[in-house]
C-alpha positions in Angstrom: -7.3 -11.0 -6.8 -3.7 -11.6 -8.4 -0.5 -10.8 -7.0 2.3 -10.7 -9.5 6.3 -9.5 -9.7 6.1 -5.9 -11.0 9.1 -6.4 -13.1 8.4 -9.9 -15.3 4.4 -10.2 -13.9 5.5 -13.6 -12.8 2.5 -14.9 -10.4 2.7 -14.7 -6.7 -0.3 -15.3 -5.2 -4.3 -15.5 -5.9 -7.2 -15.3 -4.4 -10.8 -15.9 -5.2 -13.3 -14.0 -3.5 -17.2 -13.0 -4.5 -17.5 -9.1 -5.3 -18.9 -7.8 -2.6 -15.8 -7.6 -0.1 -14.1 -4.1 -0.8 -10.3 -4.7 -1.8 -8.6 -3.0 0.9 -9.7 -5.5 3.4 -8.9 -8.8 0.7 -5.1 -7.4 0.2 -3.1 -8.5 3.3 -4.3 -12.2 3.2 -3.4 -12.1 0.1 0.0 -10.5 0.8 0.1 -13.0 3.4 -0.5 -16.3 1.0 2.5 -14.9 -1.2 4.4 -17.6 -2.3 7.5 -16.4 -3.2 8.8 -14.1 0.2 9.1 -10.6 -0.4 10.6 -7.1 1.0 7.7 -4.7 1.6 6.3 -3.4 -1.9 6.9 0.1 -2.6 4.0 0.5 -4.6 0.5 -1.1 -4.5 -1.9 -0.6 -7.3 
């Protein structure tokens, strides 16, 4: 999984993970292992 900036897609944070995990339980550590510190997104896709 990839976190990026929403406004220039600058990189945040990544995380590699084998496919079985589903994505809703993968997306706080990875919000977690940001490393730029962030307000609380208002959108998540």
């Amino acid at each position: 999984m990839l976190l990026v900036d929403g406004r220039q897609g600058t990189p945040l944070s990544a995380e590699v993970h084998s496919a079985s995990p589903a994505e809703e339980k993968l997306i706080e550590p990875l919000l977690d292992h940001s490393v730029i510190p962030y307000r609380d997104p208002t959108r998540l896709l």
